[in-house]
C-alpha positions in Angstrom: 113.2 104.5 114.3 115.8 106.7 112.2 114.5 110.0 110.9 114.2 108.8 107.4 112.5 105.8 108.3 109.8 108.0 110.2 110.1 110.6 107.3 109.3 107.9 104.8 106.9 106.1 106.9 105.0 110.1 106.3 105.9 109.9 103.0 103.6 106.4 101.9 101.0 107.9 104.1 100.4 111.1 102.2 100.7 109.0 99.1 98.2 106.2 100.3 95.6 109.5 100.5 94.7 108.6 96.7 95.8 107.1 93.7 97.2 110.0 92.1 99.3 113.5 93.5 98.5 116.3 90.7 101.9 117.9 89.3 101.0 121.5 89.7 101.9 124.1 87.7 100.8 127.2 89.3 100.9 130.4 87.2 99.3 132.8 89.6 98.9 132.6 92.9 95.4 133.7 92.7 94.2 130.3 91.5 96.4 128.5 93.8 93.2 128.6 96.8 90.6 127.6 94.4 92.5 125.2 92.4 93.8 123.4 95.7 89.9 123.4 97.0 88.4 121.4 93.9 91.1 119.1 93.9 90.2 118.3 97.8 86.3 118.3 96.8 87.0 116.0 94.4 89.0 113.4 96.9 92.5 114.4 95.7 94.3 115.9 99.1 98.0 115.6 98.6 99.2 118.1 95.9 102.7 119.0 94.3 103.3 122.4 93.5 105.9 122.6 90.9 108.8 125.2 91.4 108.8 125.8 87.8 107.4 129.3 88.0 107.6 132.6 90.1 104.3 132.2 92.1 105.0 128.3 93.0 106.3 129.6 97.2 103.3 131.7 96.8 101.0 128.9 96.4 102.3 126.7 98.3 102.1 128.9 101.1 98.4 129.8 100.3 97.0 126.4 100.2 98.9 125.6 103.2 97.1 128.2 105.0 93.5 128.3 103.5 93.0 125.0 101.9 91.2 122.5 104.6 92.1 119.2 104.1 95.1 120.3 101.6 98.0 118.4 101.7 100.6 120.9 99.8 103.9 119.5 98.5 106.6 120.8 96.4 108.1 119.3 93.1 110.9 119.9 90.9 113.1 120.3 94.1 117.0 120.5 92.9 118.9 121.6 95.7 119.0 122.5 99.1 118.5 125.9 99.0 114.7 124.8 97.1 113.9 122.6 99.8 114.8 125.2 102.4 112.4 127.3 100.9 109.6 125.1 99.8 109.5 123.6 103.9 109.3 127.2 105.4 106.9 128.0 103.2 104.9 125.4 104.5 105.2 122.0 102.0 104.4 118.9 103.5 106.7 117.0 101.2 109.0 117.4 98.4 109.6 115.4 95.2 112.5 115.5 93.1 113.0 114.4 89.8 116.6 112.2 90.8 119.0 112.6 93.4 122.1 113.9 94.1 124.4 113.4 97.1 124.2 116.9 97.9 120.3 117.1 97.9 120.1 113.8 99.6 122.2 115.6 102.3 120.6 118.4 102.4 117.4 116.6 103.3 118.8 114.4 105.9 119.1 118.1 107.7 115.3 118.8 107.1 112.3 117.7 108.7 110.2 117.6 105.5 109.6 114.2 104.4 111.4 113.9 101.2 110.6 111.7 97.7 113.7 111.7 95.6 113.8 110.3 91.8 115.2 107.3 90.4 115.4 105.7 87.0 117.3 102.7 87.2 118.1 100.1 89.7 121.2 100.9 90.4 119.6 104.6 90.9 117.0 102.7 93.4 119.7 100.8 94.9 121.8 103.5 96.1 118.7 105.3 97.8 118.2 102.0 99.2 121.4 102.2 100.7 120.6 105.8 102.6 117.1 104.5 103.9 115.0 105.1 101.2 111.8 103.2 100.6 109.4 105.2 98.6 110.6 106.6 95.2 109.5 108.8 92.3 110.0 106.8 89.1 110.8 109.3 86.6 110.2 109.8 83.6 108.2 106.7 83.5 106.9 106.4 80.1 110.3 107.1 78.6 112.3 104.6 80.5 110.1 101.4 79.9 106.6 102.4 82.0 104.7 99.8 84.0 106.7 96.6 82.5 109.9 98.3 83.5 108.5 99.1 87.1 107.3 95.2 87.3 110.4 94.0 86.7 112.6 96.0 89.7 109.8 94.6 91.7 111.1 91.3 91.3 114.8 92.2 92.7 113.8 95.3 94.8 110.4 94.4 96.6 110.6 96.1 99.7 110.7 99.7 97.2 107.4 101.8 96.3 107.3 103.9 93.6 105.0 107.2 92.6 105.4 106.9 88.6 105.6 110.0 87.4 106.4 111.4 83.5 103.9 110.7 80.9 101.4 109.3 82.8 97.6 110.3 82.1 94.4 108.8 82.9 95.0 106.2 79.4 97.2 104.4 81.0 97.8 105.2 85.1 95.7 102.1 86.1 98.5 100.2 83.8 100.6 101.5 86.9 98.0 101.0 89.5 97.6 98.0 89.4 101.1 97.1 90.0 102.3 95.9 93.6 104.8 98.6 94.0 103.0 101.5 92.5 101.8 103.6 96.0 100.5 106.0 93.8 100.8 108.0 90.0 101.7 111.7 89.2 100.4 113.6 86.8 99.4 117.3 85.4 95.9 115.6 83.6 94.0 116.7 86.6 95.2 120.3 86.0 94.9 121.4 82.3 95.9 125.2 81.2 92.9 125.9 79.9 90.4 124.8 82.9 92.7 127.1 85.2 92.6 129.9 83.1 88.7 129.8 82.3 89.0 129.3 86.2 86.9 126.0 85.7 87.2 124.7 89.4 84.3 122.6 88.7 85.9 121.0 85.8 88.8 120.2 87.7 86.9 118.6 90.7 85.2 116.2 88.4 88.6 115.0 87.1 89.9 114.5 90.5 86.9 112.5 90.8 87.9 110.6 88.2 91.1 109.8 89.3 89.9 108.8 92.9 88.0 106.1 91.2 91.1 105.0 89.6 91.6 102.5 92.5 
């Protein structure tokens, strides 16, 4: 078995843990522990951690080390130097928004399993091409949502998709239900104001919620 094959075989098993991976947006690294342990009581184990602020290597590296059960990724990944980074800090997998030859390069050289983006077909097709079978489609809801992700099922059925962008607990099962949806991302499970009130109950019941999504 290639390294990519065994990287994306890791890959569909962290996203077979549940039906959705919270997109984390981690303002302080204080909350990251807490935050990461409600989402794990409430059945919700693999989590991305969104580069998107200062604290986001903090976190990671936090849950990584206090969080049983916590299966920390990284998101927003856009070059190699990110991915670096994010996997000695301690991510179990990173997610990317597209793909570019550089990043895709750059993660052939890593051991972290690795979720690149694609929009279109042709987008799907080429990461096809480099041993790719499990995909972020993003941003869902803006490029056609579930019917657009039925029909590349049709031509591309050997690909699964985590639809990401736009997605909340409306209209995830819409994605769900589809044969080539492994799982749905989404920052619903998350909201500002239940990790500023620190709220960690809050957010457990919603990741409850979501389990039962599936």
């Amino acid at each position: 078995m290639s390294a990519i094959a065994s990287r994306q075989q890791a890959i569909a098993a962290t996203l077979a843990l549940a039906p959705v991976v919270p997109v984390v947006v981690v303002e302080s690294a204080r909350d990251a522990v807490p935050l990461a342990r409600a989402l794990v009581a409430g059945g919700i184990p693999a989590i991305e951690v969104t580069l998107r602020t200062p604290a986001a290597l903090e976190a990671i590296r936090a849950i990584a080390a206090e969080v049983e059960g916590a299966v920390v990724g990284v998101g927003t990944v856009l070059d190699a130097t990110q991915l670096a980074a994010a996997e000695r800090a301690g991510a179990r997998f990173a997610v990317s928004p597209g793909a570019t030859r550089t990043l895709l390069d750059a993660a052939d050289d890593h051991a972290i399993p690795y979720l690149p983006g694609a929009a279109t077909a042709s987008e799907a097709m080429a990461l096809l091409e480099r041993g790719y079978t499990h995909m972020k489609f993003f941003p869902a809801e803006n490029v056609g949502g579930a019917p657009a992700l039925r029909s590349l099922g049709g031509p591309l059925p050997t690909l699964r998709f985590c639809a990401t962008g736009g997605i909340a607990l409306a209209n995830a099962r819409d994605y769900l239900a589809l044969p080539n949806v492994a799982a749905v991302g989404g920052s619903w499970l998350t909201p500002k104001a239940a990790v500023a009130a620190a709220d960690w109950s809050a957010i457990e019941a919603l990741a409850r919620e979501a389990v039962a999504l599936r």
